[in-house]
N, CA, C and O atoms as a GROMACS GRO file, in nm:
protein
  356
    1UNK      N    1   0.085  -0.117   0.000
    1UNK     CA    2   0.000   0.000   0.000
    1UNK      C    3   0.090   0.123   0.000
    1UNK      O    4   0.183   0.124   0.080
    2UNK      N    5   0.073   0.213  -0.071
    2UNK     CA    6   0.139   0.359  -0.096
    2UNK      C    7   0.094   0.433   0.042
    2UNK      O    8   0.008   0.410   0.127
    3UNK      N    9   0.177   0.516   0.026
    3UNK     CA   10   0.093   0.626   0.124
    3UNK      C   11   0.026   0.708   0.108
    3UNK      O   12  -0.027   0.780   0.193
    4UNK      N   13   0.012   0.714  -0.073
    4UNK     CA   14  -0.139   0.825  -0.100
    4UNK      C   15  -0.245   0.735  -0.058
    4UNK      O   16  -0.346   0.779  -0.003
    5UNK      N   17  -0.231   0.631  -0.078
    5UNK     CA   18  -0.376   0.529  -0.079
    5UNK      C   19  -0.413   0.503   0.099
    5UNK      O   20  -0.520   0.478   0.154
    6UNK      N   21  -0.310   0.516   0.142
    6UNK     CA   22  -0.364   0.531   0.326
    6UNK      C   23  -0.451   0.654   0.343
    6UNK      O   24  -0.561   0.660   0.399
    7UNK      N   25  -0.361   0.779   0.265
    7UNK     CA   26  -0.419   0.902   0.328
    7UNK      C   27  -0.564   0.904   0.268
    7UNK      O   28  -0.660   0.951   0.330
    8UNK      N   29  -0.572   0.846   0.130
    8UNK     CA   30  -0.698   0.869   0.071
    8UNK      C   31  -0.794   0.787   0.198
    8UNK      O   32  -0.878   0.840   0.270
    9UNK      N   33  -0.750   0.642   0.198
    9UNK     CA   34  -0.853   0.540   0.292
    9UNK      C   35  -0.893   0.607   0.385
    9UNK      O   36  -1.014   0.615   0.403
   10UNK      N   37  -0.791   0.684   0.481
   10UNK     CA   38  -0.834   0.775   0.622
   10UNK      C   39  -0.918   0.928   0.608
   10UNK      O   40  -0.979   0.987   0.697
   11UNK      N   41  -0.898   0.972   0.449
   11UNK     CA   42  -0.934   1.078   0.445
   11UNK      C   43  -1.100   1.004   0.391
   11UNK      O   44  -1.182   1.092   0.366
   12UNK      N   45  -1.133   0.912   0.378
   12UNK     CA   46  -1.243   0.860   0.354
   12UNK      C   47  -1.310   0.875   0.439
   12UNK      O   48  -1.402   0.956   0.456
   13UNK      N   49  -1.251   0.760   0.531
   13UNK     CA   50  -1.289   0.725   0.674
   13UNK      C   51  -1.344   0.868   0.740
   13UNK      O   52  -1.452   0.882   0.798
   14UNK      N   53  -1.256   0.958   0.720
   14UNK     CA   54  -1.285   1.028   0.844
   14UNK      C   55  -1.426   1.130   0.781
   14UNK      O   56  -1.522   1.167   0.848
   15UNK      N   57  -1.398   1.159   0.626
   15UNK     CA   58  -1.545   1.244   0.590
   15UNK      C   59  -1.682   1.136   0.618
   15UNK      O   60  -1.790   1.192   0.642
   16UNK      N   61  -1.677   0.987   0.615
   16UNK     CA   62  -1.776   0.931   0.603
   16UNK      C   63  -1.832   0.953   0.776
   16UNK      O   64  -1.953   0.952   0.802
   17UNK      N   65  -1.769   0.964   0.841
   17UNK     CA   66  -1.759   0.963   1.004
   17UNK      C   67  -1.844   1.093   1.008
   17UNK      O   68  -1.966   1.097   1.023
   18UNK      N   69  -1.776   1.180   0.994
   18UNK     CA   70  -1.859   1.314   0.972
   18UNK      C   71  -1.991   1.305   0.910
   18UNK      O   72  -2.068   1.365   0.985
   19UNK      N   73  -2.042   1.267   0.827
   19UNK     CA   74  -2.116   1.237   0.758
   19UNK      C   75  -2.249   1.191   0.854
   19UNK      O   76  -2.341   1.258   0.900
   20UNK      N   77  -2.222   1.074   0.862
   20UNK     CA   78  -2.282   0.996   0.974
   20UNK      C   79  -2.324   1.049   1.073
   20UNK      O   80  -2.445   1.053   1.094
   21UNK      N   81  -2.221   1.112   1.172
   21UNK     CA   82  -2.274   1.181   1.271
   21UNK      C   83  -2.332   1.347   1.307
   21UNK      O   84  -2.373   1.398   1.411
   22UNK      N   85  -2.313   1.394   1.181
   22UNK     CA   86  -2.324   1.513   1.151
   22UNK      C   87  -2.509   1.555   1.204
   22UNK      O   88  -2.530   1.625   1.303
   23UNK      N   89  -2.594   1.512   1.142
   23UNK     CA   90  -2.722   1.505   1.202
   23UNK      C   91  -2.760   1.487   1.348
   23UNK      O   92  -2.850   1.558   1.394
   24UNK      N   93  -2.691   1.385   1.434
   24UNK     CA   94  -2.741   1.370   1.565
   24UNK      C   95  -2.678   1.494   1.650
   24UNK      O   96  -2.745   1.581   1.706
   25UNK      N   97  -2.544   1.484   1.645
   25UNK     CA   98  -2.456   1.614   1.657
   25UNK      C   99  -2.563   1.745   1.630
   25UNK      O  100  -2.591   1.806   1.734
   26UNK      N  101  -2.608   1.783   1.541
   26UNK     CA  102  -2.650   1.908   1.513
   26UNK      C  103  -2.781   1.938   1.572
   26UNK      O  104  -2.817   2.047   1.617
   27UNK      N  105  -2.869   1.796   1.563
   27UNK     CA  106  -3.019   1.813   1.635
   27UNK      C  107  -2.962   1.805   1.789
   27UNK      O  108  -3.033   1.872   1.863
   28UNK      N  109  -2.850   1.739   1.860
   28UNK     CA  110  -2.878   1.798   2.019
   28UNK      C  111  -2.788   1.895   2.061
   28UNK      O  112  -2.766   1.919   2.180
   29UNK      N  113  -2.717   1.970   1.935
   29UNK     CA  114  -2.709   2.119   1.989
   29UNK      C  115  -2.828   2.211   1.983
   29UNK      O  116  -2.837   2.315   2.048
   30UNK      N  117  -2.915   2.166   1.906
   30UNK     CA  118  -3.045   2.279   1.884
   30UNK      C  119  -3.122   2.277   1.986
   30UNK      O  120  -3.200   2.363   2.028
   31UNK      N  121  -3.084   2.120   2.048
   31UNK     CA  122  -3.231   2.116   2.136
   31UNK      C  123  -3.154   2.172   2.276
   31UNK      O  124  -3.212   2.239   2.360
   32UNK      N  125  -3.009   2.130   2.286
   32UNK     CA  126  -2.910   2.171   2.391
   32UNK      C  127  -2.923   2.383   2.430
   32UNK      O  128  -2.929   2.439   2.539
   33UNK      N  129  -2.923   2.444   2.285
   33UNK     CA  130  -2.970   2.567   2.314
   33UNK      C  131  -3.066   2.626   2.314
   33UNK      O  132  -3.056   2.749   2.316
   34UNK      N  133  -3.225   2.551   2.312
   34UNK     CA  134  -3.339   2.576   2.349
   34UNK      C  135  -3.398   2.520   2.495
   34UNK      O  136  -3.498   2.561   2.553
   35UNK      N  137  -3.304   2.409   2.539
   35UNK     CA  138  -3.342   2.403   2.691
   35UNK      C  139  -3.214   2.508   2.739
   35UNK      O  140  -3.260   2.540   2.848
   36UNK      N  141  -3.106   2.568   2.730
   36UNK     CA  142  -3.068   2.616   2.780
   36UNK      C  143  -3.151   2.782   2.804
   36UNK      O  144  -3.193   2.834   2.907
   37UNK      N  145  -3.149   2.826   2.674
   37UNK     CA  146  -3.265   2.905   2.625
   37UNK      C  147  -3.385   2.942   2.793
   37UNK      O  148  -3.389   3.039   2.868
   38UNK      N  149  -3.461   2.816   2.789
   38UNK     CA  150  -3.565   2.810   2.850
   38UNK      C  151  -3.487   2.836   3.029
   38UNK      O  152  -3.510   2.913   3.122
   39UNK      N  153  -3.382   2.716   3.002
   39UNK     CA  154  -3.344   2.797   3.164
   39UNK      C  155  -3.313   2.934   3.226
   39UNK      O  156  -3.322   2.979   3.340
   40UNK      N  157  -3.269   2.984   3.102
   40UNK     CA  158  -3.227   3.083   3.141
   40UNK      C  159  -3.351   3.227   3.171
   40UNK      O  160  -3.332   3.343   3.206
   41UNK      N  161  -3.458   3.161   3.141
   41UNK     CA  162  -3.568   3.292   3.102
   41UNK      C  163  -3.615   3.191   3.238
   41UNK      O  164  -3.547   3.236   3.330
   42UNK      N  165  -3.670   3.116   3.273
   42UNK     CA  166  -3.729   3.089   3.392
   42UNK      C  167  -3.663   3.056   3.488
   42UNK      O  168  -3.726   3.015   3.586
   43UNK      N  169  -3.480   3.064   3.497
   43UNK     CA  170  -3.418   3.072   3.577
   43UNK      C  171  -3.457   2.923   3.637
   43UNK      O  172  -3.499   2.934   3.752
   44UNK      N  173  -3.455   2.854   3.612
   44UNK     CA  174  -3.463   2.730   3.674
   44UNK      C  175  -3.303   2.666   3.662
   44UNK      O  176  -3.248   2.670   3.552
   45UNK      N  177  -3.243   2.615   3.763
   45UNK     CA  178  -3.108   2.581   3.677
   45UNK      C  179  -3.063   2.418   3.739
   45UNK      O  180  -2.972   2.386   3.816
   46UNK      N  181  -3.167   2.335   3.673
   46UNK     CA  182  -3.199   2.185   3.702
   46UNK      C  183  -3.085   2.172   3.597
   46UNK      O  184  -3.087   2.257   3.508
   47UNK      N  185  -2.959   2.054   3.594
   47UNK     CA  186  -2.893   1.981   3.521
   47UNK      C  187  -2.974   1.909   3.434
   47UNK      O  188  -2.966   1.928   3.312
   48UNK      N  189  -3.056   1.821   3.486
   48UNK     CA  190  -3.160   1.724   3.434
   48UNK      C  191  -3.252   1.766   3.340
   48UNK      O  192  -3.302   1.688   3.260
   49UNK      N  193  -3.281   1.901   3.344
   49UNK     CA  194  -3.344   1.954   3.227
   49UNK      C  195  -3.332   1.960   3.144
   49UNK      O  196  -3.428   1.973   3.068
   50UNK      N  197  -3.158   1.951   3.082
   50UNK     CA  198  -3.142   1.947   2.977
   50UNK      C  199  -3.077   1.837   2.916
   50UNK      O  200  -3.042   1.824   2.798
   51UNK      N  201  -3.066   1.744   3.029
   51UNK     CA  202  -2.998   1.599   2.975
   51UNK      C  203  -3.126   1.541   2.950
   51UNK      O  204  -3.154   1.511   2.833
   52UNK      N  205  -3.192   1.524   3.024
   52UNK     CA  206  -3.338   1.428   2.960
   52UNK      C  207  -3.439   1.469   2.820
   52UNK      O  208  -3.527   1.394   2.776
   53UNK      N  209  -3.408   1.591   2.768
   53UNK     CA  210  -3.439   1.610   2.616
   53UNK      C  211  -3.368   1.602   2.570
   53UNK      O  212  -3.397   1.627   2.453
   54UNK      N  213  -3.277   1.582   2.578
   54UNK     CA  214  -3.156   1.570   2.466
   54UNK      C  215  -3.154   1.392   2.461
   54UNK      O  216  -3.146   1.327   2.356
   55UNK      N  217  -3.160   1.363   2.529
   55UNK     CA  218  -3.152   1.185   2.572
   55UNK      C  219  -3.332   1.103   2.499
   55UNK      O  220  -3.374   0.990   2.472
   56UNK      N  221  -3.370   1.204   2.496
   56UNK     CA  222  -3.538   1.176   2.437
   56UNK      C  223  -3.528   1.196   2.255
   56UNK      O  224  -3.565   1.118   2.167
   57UNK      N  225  -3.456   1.350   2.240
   57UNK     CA  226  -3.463   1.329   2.102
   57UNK      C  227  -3.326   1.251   2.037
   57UNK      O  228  -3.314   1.225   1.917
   58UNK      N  229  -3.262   1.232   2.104
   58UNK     CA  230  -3.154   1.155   2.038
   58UNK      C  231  -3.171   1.013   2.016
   58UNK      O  232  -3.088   0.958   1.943
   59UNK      N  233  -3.283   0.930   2.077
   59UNK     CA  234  -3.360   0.794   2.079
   59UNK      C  235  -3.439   0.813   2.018
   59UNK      O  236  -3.483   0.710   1.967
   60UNK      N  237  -3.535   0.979   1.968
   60UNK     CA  238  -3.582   0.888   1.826
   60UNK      C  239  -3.557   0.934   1.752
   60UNK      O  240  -3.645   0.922   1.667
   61UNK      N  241  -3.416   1.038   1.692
   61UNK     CA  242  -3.372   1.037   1.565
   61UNK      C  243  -3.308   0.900   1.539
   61UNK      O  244  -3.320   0.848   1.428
   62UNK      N  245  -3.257   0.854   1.614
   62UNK     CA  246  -3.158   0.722   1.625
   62UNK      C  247  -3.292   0.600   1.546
   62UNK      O  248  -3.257   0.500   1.484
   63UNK      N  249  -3.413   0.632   1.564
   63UNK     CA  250  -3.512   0.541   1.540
   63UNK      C  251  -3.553   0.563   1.396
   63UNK      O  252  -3.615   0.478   1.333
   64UNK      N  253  -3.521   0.662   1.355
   64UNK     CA  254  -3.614   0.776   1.211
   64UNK      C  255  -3.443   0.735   1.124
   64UNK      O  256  -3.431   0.654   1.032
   65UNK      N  257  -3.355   0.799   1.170
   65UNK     CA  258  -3.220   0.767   1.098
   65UNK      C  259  -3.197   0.594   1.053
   65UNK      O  260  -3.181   0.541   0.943
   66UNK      N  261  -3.202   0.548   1.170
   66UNK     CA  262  -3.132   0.391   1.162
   66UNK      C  263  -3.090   0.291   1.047
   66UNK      O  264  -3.000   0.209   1.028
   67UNK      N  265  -3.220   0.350   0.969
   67UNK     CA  266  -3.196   0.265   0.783
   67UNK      C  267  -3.119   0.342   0.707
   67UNK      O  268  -3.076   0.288   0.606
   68UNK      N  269  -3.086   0.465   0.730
   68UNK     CA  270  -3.023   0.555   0.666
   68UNK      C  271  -2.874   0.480   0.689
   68UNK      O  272  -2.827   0.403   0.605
   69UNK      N  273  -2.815   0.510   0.799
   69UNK     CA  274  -2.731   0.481   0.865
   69UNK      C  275  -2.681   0.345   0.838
   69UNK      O  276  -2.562   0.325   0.813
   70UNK      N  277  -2.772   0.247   0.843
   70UNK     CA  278  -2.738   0.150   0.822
   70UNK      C  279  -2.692   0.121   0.692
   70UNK      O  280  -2.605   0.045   0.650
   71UNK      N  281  -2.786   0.215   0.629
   71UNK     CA  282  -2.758   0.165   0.464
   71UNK      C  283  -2.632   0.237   0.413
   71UNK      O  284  -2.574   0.173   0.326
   72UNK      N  285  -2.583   0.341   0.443
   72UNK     CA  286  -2.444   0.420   0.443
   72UNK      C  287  -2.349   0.320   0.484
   72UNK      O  288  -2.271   0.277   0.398
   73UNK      N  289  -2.342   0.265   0.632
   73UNK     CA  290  -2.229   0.222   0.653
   73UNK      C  291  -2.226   0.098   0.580
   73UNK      O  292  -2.107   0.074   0.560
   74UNK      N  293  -2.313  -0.013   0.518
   74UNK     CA  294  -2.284  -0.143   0.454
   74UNK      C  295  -2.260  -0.060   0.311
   74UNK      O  296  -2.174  -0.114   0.242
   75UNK      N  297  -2.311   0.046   0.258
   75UNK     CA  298  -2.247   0.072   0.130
   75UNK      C  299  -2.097   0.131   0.159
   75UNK      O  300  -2.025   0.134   0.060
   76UNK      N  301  -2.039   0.180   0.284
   76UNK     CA  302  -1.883   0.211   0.275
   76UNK      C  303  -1.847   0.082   0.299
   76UNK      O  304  -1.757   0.036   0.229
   77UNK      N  305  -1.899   0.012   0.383
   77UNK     CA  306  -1.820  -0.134   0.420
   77UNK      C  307  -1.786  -0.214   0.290
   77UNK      O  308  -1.685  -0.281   0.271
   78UNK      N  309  -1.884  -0.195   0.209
   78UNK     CA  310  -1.894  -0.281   0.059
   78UNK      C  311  -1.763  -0.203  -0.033
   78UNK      O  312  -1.713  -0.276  -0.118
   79UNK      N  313  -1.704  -0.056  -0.021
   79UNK     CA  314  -1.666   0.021  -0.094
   79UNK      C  315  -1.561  -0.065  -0.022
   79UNK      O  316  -1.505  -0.139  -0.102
   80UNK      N  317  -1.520  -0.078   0.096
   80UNK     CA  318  -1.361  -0.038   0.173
   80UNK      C  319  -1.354  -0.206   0.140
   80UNK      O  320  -1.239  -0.232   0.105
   81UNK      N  321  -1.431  -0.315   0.140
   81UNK     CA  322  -1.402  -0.449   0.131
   81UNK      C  323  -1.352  -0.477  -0.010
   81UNK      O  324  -1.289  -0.576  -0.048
   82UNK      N  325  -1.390  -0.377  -0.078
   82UNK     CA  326  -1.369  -0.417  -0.268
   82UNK      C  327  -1.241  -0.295  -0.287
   82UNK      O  328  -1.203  -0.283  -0.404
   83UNK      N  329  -1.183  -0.220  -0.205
   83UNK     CA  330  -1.120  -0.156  -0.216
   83UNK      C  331  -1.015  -0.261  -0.171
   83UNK      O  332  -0.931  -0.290  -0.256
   84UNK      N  333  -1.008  -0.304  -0.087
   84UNK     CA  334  -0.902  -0.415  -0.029
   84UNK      C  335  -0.876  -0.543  -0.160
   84UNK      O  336  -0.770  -0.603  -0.176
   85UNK      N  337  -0.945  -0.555  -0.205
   85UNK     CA  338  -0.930  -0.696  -0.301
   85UNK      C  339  -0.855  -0.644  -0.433
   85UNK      O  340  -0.783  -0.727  -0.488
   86UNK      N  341  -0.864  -0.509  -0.493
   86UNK     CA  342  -0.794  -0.454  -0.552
   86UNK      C  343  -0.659  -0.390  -0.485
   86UNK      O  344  -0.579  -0.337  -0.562
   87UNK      N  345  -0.640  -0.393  -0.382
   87UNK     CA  346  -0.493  -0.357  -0.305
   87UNK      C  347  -0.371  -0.451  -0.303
   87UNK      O  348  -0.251  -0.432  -0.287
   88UNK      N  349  -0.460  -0.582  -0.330
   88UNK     CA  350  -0.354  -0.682  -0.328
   88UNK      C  351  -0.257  -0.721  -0.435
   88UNK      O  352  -0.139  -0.755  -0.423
   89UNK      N  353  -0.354  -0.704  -0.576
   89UNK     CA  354  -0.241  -0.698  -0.692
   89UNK      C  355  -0.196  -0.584  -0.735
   89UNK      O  356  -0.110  -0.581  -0.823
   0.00000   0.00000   0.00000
C-alpha cells in the first residue's frame, strides 16, 4: 500500500464519520440551546433539564435515521471491502 492510498482510505474514513454523525450532533445542539434558552428565562437551573431532552430526542432520531445509517455504513463497508481486493495486486 502507498501512502497516498492510506491518506486517501483515512481521508475517507474520516469524511464518512462526519457524515454519519453530523445530524445527531447538530439536532442535540439545537435542542441543547433551546433548553438552555428556557433555563435561562425561567431561571430554573436543574442539570436534568437538559440531559433528559436531549436523551429523548436523540432515541428517536436514532429510530427515524437507523436505515439511513445502516444503509451508508454497509455501502462504505462494501466500498472499503472491494477496495481491499484490488490492493492486493
Amino acid at each position: 500500500m502507498t501512502p497516498d492510498a492510506a491518506i486517501d482510505i483515512f481521508k475517507n474514513l474520516v469524511m464518512f464519520s462526519l457524515t454519519i454523525i453530523a445530524p445527531f450532533l447538530g439536532v442535540i445542539l439545537v435542542v441543547g440551546l433551546i433548553m438552555s434558552l428556557l433555563q435561562s428565562v425561567t431561571s430554573i437551573q436543574e442539570q436534568t433539564l437538559t440531559f433528559v431532552p436531549k436523551l429523548v430526542v436523540l432515541a428517536l432520531l436514532l429510530v427515524f435515521l437507523a436505515p439511513w445509517v445502516l444503509r451508508n455504513m454497509s455501502e462504505f463497508a462494501v466500498q472499503c471491502i472491494t477496495r481491499m481486493g484490488t490492493m492486493g495486486s
